[in-house]
N, C-alpha and C positions, 0 to 999 in steps of 0.2 A: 721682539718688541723692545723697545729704550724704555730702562727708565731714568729718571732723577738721580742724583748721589744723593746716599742714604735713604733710599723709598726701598722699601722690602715687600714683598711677595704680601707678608700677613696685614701690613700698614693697607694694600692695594684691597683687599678683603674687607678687611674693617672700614673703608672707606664705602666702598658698595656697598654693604651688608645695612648701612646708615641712611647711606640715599634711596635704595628698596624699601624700607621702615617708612621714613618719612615721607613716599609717595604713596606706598599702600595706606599709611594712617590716613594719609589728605584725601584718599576714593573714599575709603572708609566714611570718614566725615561727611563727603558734600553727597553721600549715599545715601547715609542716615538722614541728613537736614532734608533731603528731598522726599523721602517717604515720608517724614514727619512734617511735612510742609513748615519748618524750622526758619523761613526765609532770612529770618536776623540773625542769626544764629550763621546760617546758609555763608550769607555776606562777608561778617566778620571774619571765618573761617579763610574762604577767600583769598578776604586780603594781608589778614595775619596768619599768616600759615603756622607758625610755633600752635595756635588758638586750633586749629584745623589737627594739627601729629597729636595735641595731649588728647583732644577727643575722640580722637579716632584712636588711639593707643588705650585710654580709658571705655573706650565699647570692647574694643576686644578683649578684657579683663572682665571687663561686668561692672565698672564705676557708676555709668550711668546707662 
């Protein structure tokens, strides 16, 4: 496998470990909006995805 100059093995890790997080929080999210019939909430989520990881990252702690 090639990589980059100066990309290391652990940067290649933390890079995935980020984008797994932020797709599991986003199922997360438009999971919960759906059984909560949440549909604005649903939308927003969406389309601002940041709105869609803190919510979904805040259900799995127990925020809301």
């Amino acid at each position: 496998m090639k990589r980059e100059a100066g990309t290391t093995d652990g940067e290649a890790v933390i890079g995935l470990a980020v984008v797994a997080w932020v797709i599991a929080s986003w199922i997360t999210h438009v999971v919960v909006c759906l059984k909560t019939a949440a549909w604005g909430f649903l939308i927003a989520g969406a389309i601002l995805v940041p709105i869609a990881v803190v919510h979904g990252t805040g259900i799995w702690f127990g925020a809301w």
